[in-house]
C-alpha positions as CSV (number, residue, x, y, z in Angstrom):
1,X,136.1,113.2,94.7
2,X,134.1,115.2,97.6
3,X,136.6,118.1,96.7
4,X,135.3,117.9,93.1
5,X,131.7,118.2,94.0
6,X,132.2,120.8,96.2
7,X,133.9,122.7,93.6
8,X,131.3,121.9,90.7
9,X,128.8,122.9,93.7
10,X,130.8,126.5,93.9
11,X,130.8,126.4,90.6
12,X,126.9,126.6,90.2
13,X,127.5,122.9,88.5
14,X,124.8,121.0,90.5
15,X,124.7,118.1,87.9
16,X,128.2,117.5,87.5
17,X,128.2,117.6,91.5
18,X,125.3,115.2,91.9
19,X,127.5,112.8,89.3
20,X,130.2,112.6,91.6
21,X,128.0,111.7,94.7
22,X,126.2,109.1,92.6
23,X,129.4,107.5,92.0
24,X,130.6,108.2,95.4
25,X,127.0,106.1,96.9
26,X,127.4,103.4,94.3
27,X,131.0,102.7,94.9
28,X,132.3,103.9,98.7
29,X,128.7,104.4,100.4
30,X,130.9,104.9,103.5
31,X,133.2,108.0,102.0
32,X,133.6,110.8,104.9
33,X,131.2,113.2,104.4
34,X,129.5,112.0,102.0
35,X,126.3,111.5,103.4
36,X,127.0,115.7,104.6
37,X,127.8,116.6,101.7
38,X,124.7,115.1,99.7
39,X,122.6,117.2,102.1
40,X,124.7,120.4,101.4
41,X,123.7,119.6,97.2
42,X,120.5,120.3,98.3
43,X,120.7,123.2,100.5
44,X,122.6,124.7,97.6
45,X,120.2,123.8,95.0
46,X,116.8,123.8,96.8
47,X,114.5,123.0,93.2
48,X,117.8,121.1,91.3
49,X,116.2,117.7,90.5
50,X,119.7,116.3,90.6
51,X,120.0,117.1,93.9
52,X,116.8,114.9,94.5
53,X,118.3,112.1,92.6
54,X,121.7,112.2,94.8
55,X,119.1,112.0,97.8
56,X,117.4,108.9,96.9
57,X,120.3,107.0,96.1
58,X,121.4,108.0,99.1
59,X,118.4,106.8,101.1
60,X,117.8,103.5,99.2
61,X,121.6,103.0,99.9
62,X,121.3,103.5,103.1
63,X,118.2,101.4,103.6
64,X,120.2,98.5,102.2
65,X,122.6,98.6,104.2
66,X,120.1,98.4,107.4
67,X,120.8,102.3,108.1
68,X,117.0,103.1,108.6
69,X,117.2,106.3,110.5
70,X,119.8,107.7,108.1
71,X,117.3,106.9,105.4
72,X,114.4,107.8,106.8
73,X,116.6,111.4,106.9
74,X,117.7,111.2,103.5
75,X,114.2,110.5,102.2
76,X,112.6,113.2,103.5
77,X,115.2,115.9,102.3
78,X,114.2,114.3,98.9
79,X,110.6,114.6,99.1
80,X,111.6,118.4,100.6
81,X,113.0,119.0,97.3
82,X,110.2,117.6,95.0
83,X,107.7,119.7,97.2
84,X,109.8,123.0,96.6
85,X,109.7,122.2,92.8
86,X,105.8,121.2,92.7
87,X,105.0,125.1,94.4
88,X,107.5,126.7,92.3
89,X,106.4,124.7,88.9
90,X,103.4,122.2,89.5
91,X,103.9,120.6,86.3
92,X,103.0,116.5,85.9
93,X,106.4,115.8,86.0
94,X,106.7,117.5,89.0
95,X,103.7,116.2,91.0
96,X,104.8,112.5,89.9
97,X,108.5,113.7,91.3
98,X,106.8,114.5,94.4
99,X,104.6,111.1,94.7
100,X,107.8,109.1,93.8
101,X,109.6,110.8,97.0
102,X,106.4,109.7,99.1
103,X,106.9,106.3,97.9
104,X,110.7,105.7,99.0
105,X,109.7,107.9,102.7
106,X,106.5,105.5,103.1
107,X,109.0,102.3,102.3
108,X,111.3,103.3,104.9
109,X,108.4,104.2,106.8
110,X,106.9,100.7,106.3
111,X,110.3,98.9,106.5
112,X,110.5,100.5,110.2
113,X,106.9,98.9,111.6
114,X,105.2,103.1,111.3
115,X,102.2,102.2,109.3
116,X,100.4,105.4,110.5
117,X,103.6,107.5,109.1
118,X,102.3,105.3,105.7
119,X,99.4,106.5,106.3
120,X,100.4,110.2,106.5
121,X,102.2,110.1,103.4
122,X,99.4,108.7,101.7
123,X,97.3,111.9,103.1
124,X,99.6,114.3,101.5
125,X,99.2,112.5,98.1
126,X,95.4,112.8,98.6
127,X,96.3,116.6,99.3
128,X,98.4,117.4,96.5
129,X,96.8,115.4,94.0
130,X,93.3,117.2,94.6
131,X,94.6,120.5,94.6
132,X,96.2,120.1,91.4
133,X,93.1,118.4,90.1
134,X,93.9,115.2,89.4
135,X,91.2,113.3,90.6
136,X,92.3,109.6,89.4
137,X,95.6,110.1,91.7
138,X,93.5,111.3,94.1
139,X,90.9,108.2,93.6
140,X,94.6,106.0,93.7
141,X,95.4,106.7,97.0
142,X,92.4,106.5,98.3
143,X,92.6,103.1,97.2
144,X,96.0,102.3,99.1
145,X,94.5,104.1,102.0
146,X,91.9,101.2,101.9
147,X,94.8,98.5,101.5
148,X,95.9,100.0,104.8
149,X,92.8,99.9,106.5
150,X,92.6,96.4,105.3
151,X,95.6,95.3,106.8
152,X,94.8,97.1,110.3
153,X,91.5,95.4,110.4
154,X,89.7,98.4,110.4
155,X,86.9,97.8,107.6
156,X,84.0,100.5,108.4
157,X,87.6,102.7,107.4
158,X,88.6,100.4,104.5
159,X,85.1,100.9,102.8
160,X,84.5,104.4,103.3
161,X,87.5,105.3,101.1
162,X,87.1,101.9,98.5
163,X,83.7,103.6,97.9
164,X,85.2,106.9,97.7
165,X,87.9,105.7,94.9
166,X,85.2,103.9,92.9
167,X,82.7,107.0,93.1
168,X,86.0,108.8,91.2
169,X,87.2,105.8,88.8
170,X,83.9,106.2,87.7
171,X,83.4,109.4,86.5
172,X,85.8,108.6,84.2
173,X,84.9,105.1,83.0
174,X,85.2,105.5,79.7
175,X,89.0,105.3,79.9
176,X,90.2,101.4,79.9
177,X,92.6,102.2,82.7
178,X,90.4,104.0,85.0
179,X,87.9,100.6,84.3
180,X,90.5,98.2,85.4
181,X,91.3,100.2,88.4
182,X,87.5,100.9,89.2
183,X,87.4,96.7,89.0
184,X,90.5,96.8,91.4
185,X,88.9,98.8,94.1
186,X,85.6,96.7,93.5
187,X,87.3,93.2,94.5
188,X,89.1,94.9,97.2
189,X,85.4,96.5,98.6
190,X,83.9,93.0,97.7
191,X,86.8,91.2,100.1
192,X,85.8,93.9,102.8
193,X,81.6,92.8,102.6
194,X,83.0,89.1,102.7
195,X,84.7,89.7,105.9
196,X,82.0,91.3,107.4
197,X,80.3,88.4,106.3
198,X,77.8,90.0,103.8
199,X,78.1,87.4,101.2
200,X,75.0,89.1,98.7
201,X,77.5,92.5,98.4
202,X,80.0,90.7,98.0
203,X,79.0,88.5,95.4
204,X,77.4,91.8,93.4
205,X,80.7,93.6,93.6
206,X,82.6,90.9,92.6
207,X,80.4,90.4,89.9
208,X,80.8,94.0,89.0
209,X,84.1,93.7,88.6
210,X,84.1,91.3,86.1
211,X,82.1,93.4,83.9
212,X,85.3,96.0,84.6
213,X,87.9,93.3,84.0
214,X,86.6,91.7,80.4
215,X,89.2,89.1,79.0
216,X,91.9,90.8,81.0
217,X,93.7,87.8,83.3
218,X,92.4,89.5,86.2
219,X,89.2,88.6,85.7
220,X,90.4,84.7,86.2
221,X,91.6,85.8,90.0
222,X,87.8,87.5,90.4
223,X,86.0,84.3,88.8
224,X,88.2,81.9,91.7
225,X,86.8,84.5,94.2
226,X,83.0,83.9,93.5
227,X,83.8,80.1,93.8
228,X,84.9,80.3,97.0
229,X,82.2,82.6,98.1
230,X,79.3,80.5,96.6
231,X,81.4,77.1,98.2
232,X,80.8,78.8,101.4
233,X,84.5,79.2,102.3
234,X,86.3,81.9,104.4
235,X,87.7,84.9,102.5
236,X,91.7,83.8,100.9
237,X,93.7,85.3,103.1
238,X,95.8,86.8,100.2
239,X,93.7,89.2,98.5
240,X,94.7,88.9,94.5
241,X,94.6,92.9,94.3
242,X,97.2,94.4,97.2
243,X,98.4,97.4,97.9
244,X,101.1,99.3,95.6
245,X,102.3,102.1,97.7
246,X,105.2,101.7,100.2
247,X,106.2,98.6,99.2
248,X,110.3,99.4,97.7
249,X,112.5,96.3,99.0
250,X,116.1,97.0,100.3
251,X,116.5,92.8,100.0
């Protein structure tokens, strides 16, 4: 079957080659060259979204099987074809190409303990997104940048950018999903005054985000949040609004 895709490859048949290795990492992940092979799709067909496809299967294949490195390998040929496409044609479908390959490098990334290599990735979403102008994915990252701050400890960091993702849910408030995620970076910014035990912020973004929220169920998680802060109790170590990016499972 390796044959075939290197014939449908000489061919100038990149989909009917990525077939074959999808098959190939679905049923006999440990074929002979196939992980070689994979690679040579895309250094064949540099801007072939098939080509990406065959990649991530590979890597999320790989990760599953505990192959981290090889993944970590695989995933970032991915995102290097989804960043070829984006110059060549920035369309939407394109940029959200190139945030999905971000995505499965930061989970490998994450899975292998290199939160600042998160980090990074989450940088170059801030990048791309901005000079494409598309402020609410830039205001989105920002948001799991704050996630990651949270989780380092680091909250001077964590509410620079939470204040920096609210300033840009904002300006477009009158959409009911930019509301609900403004509310989402508000508990998150409120969780950061509670731990550094300014209850009165706290309590104001908190209430702020109920105002976002409505009758959606997430304002019930915001409403069990004031009682513990009015009861005087530490902040829940589980934070009902957590981070999004990063987090693929290979279980």
């Amino acid at each position: 079957m390796l044959k075939g895709a290197r014939s449908c490859m000489t061919r100038g048949r990149a989909d009917n080659a990525a077939t074959l290795l999808l098959h190939l990492w679905s049923e006999t992940p440990d074929a002979a060259g196939l992980r070689e092979t994979s690679l040579e799709l895309a250094d064949r067909f540099p801007l072939d979204e098939s080509a990406a496809e065959v990649l991530r299967r590979a890597a999320v294949t790989s990760a599953e099987r505990g192959r981290l490195p090889v993944a970590e390998e695989l995933a970032r040929r991915a995102l290097g074809v989804w960043r070829a496409r984006c110059q060549a044609d920035p369309t939407p479908e394109s940029l959200a190409g190139h945030v999905s390959a971000l995505d499965l490098l930061a989970s490998v990334h994450r899975a292998r303990g290199e939160v600042a290599a998160v980090a990074a990735c989450l940088a170059e979403v801030v990048e791309w997104q901005y000079d494409h102008g598309d402020r609410a994915g830039v205001a989105w990252a920002l948001r799991e940048l704050g996630v990651l701050a949270i989780e380092a400890g680091d909250l001077a960091l964590a509410g620079t950018r939470l204040t920096r993702a609210v300033a840009l849910y904002r300006e477009r408030a009158d959409e009911p999903s930019m509301r609900m995620a403004c509310g989402e970076c508000w508990v998150l910014l409120a969780c950061v005054r509670w731990a550094e035990e300014r209850p009165t912020e706290a309590r104001a973004l908190l209430e702020a985000a109920l105002g976002e929220f409505g009758d959606d169920d997430a304002a019930l998680d915001v409403l069990r949040l004031l009682e513990a802060l009015d009861s005087g109790s530490e902040l829940p170590e589980s934070v009902p609004v957590g981070g999004e990016f990063g987090q693929l499972s290979w279980a």
